[in-house]
C-alpha positions in Angstrom: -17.0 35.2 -17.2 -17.8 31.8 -15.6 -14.6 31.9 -13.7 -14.7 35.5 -13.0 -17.2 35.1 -10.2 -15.8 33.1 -8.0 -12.7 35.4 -8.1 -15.1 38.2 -7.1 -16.8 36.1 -4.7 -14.1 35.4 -2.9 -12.6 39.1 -2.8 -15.9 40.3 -1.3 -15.3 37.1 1.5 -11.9 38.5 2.3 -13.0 42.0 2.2 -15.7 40.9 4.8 -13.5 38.6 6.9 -10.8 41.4 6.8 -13.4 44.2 8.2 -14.6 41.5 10.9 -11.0 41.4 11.8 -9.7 44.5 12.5 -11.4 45.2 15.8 -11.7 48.2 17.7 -12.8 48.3 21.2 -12.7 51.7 23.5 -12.3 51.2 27.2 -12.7 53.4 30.4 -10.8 52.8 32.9 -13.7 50.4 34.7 -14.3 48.1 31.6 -10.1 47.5 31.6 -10.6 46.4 35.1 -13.7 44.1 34.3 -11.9 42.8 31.1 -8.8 42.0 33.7 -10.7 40.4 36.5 -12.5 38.0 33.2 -9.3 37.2 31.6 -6.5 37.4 33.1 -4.2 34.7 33.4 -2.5 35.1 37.1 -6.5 35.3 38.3 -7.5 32.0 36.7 -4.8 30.5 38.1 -5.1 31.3 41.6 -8.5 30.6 41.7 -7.8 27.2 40.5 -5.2 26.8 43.7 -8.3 28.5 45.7 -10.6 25.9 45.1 -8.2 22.9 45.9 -7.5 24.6 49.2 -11.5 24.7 49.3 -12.0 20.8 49.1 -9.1 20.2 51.1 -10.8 22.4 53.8 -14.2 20.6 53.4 -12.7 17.0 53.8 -10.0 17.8 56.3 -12.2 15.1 58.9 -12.0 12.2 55.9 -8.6 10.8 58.5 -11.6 9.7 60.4 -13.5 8.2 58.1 -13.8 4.0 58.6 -12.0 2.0 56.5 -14.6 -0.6 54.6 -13.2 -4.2 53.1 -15.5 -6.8 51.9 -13.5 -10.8 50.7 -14.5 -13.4 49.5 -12.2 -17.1 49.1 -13.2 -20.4 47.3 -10.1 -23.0 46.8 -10.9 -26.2 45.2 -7.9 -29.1 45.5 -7.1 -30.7 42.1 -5.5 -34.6 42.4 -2.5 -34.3 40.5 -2.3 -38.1 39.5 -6.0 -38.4 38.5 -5.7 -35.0 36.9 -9.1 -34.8 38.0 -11.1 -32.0 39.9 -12.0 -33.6 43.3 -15.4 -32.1 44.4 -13.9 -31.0 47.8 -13.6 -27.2 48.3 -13.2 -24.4 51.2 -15.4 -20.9 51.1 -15.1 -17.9 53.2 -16.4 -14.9 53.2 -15.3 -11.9 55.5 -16.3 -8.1 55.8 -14.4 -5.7 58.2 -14.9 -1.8 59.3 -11.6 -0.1 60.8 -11.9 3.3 62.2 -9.0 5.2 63.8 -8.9 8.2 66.1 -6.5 10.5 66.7 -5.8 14.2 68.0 -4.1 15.3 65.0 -7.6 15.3 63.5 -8.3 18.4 65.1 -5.1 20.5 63.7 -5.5 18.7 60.3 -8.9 20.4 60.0 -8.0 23.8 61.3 -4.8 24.2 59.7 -7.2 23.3 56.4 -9.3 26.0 57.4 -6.4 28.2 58.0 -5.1 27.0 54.9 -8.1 28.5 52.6 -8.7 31.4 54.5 -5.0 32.1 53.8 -6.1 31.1 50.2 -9.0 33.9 50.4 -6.2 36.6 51.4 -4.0 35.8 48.5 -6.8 35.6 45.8 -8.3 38.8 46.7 -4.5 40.2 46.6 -3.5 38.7 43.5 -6.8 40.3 42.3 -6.0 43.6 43.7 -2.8 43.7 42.6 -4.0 43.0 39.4 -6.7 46.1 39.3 -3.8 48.2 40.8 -1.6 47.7 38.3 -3.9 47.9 35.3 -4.7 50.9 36.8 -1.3 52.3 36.7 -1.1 51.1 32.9 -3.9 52.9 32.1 -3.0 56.3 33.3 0.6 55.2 32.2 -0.8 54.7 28.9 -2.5 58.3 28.7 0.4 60.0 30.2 2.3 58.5 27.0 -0.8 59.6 24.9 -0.5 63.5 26.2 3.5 63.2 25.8 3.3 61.8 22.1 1.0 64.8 21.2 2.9 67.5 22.8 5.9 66.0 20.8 4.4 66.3 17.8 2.8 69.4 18.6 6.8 70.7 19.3 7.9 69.0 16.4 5.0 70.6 13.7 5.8 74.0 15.4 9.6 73.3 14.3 8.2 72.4 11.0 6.7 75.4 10.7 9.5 77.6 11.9 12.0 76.0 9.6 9.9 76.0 6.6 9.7 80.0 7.5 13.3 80.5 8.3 14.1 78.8 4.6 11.7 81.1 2.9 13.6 83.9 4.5 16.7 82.7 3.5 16.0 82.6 0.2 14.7 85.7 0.3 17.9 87.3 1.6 16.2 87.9 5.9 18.0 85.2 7.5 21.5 84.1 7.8 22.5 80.4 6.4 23.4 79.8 10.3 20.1 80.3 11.6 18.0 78.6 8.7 20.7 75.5 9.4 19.7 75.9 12.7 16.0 76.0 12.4 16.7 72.7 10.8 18.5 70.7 12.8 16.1 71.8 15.6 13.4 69.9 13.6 15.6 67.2 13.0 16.5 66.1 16.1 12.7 66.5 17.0 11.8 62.9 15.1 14.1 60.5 16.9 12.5 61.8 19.9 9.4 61.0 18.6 10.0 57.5 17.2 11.2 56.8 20.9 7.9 57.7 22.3 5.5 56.0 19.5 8.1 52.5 20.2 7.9 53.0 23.9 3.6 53.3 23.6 3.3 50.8 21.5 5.2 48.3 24.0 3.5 49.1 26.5 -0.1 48.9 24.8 1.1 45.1 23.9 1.6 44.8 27.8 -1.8 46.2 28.7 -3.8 44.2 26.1 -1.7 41.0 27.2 -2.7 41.4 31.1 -6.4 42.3 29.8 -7.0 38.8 28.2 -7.5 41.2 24.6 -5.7 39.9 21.4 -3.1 41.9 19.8 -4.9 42.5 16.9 -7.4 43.8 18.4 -6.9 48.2 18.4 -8.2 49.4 21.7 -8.8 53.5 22.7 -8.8 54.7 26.1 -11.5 56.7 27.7 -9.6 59.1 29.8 -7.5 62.0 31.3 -4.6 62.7 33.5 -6.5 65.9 34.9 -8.2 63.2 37.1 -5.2 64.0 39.2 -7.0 67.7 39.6 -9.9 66.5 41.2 -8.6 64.9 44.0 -9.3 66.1 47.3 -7.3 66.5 50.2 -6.3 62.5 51.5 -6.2 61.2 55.2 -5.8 58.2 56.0 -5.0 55.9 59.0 -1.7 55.4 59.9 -2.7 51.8 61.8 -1.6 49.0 59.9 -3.7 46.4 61.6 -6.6 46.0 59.4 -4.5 46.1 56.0 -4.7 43.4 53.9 -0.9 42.4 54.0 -1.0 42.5 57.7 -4.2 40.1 58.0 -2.1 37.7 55.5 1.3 37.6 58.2 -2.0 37.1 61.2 -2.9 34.2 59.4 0.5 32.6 58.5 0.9 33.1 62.7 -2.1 30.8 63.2 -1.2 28.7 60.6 2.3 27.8 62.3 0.5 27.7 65.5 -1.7 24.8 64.0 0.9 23.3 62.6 3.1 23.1 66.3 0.0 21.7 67.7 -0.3 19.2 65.1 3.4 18.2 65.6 3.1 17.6 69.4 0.1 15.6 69.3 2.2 13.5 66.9 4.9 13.2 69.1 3.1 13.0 72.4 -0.7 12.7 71.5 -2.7 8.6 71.7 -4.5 7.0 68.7 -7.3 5.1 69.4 -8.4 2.4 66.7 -11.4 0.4 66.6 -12.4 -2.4 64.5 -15.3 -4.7 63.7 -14.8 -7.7 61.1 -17.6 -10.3 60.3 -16.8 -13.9 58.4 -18.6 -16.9 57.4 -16.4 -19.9 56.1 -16.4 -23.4 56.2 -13.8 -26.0 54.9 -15.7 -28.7 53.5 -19.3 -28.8 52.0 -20.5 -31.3 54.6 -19.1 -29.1 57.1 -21.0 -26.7 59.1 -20.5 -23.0 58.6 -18.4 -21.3 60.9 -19.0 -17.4 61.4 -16.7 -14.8 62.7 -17.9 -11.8 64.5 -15.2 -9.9 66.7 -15.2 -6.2 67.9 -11.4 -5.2 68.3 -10.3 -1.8 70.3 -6.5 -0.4 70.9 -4.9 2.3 72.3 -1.5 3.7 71.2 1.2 5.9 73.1 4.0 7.5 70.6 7.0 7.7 73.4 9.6 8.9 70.8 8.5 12.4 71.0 10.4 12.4 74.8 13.5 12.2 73.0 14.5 15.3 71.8 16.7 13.9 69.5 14.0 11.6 67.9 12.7 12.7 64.5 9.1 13.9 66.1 10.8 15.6 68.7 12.6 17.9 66.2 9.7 18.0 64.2 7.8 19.8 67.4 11.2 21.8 67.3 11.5 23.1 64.4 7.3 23.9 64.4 7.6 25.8 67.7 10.5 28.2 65.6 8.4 28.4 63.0 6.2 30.0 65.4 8.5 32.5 66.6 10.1 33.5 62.9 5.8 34.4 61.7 5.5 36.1 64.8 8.8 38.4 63.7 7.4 38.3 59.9 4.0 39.7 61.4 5.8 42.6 63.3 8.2 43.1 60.5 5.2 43.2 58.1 3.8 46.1 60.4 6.6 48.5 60.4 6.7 47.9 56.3 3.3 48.7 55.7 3.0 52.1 58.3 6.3 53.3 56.9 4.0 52.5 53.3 1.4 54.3 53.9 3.6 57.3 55.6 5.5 57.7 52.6 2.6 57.2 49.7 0.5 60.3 51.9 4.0 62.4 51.9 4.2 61.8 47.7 0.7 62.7 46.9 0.7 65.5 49.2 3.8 67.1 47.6 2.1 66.2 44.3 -0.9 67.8 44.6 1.3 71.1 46.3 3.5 71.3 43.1 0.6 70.7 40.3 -0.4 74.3 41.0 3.1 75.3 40.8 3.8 73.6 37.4 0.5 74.7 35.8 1.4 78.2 36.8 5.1 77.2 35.4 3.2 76.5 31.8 1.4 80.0 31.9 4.7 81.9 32.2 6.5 79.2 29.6 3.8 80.1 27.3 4.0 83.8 27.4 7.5 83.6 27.1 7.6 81.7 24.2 4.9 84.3 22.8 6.8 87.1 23.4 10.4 85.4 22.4 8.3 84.1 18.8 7.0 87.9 17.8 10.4 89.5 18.8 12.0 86.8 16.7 9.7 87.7 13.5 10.7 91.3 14.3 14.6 90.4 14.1 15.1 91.6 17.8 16.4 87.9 18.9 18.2 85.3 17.6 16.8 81.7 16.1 18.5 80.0 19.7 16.6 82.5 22.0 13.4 81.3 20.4 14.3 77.8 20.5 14.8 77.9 24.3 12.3 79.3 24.9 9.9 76.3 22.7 12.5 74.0 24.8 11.3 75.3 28.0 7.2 75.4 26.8 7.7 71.7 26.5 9.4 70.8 29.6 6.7 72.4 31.4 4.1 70.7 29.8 5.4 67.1 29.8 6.1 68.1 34.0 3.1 68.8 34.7 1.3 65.8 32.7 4.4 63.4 34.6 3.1 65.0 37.9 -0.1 64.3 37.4 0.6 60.4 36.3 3.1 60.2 39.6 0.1 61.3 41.7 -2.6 59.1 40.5 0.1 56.2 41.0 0.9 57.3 44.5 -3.0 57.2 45.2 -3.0 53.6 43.7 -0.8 52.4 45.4 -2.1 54.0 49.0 -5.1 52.4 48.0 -3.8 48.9 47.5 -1.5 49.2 50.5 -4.6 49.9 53.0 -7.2 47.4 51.3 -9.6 50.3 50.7 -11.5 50.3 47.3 -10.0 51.9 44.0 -10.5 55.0 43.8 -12.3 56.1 46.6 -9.8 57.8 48.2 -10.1 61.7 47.7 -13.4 61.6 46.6 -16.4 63.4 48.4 -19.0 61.1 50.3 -21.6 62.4 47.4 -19.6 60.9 44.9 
């Protein structure tokens, strides 16, 4: 008995530690956005490269900052062939402030403000392409959800049928050939299946990874692909000027602008250095102290920059075609994005046009396969008649649920595409 309780104490602590464990979390859509703009990996990241571009930005005049030294010297002589210390010494002490001035102070601080502002625009995109695609995943996810189901639905109906058609054939009302058939229609139902549970799962391991959640954690979405039904008619600007990938190839314009500027004033621009030192020192200690107090100026002219085949004069070169290839990037960038956003409109258009045509695609599946299953039972068609008609029921189904997951994409991506908030396109101004 004595060491029967510890055994049972520690059952009951792995019991406990096992329930604590196995976590289950349920998510809407929102909370797997809030859960991917806490934890995810790619947004931590960037924001640590944001905030570098931030101090870089709020010290970009520290080239201007004066230089500070403070010295001090003592050297006492020692007599080699008395080995003795003769009391006979020099001191100084000196203290300087430098300070130098140059145009390329100016580009250095706006290219650093450039610089972060181009940091802003890729942050917000990294997190916006992050919400975008969890978004996708999560829809993805419940598309897989309703195709699973109908596959097992298909599959328990072939169950059924083949557990039906082997009681009739031992019963003498079916032929070995369609019993065998019945079969091997259930059969080939489970591979199918296996495919789709793999594929989820996957997927799920995905979703949980760009959420931040742990793999042992079981998560349950909140959800359904007939958000795709309430979607309302979708118009949207064709201008591509105030998108968010636009604004990025404006910036990288200015940027290489900045950067040109700061090349010439390299190449051609004067530096202008001033300079105050300050000393006290005196050789002996009977002499008097002697103090230094000078005030220095200078002015410098680069003149290498009027050879163009000097190393700043390429420089300034090769800037001013930088110039020239953002400029083509920007205009390039344009003509991507409207042919974008013509494209994504065109896609959920037709998708919302054939969703009515595919639900009505079900209803006539479905009475087909009712009327094909009670001729069946009454002998008047064969076992393959009734399986094409199941065959077709199912095709419809998993159509219409892939329409609506290719739709909700399509408005996704729209949506990312013109900068406009998730999910607010289609929607009524009430809502």
């Amino acid at each position: 008995m004595i060491f029967k309780r510890p055994a049972a104490l520690m059952f009951c602590v792995f019991i406990v530690t096992a329930a604590v464990t196995a976590q289950e979390i349920t998510l809407t859509i929102d909370d797997a956005v809030k859960h991917a703009s806490e934890n995810n990996i790619s947004i931590a990241q960037n924001k640590i490269t944001l905030d570098a571009l931030k101090r870089t930005k709020n010290y970009s005049w520290n080239s201007i900052s004066p230089s500070l030294s403070l010295g001090g010297n003592m050297m006492i002589p020692i007599d080699e062939d008395a080995r003795k210390v003769q009391f006979d010494y020099s001191l100084s002490f000196t203290g300087a402030v430098n300070i130098t001035l140059s145009p390329s102070i100016y580009s250095s601080i706006k290219t650093a403000i450039l610089n972060y502002q181009n940091g802003l625009l890729a942050y917000d995109e990294t997190k916006r392409q992050i919400e975008r695609d969890v978004r996708i995943a999560f829809y993805r996810l419940l598309y897989e959800q309703e195709y699973i189901a109908q596959q097992e639905r298909n599959m328990q109906t072939a169950e059924q049928q083949y557990n039906q058609n082997k009681r009739k054939y031992e019963s003498g009302q079916l032929s070995e050939l369609d019993m065998l058939s019945s079969q091997v229609a259930y059969e080939r139902l489970k591979p199918t299946l296996e495919a789709a549970e793999i594929t989820y799962k996957n997927n799920m391991a995905l979703f949980k990874q760009t959420l931040g959640i742990d793999q042992t954690v079981d998560v349950a979405l909140t959800g359904s692909l007939s958000d795709a039904l309430l979607l309302n008619d979708i118009v949207a600007e064709l201008s591509a000027e105030n998108t968010p990938s636009v604004q990025s190839a404006k910036n990288n314009v200015k940027i290489a602008k900045a950067t040109l500027t700061a090349r010439r004033l390299a190449a051609w621009g004067p530096t202008v250095s001033a300079g105050w030192s300050y000393g006290k020192s005196k050789a002996r200690p009977s002499d008097v102290v002697s103090t230094t107090n000078a005030f220095s100026l200078g002015v410098s002219i680069p003149l290498d920059g009027y050879l163009p085949w000097s190393q700043s004069g390429q420089a300034a070169s090769s800037a001013r075609d930088s110039v020239e290839n953002a400029k083509f990037a920007l205009e390039r960038q344009k003509t991507t994005v409207a042919v974008q956003i013509e494209n994504y409109l065109s896609q959920i258009k037709q998708g919302q046009s054939q969703l009515a045509s595919l639900q009505a695609n079900i209803d006539l599946a479905q009475r087909s396969y009712e009327m094909t299953q009670r001729a069946y039972n009454a002998g008047s068609r064969d076992f393959l008649t009734l399986q094409t008609a199941s065959d077709a029921l199912l095709s419809a189904r998993v159509s219409f649920a892939q329409q609506q997951y290719t739709l909700i994409t399509a408005v996704f991506n729209l949506e990312y595409v013109l900068g406009v908030p998730f999910g607010s396109l289609g929607k009524n101004a009430a809502e």
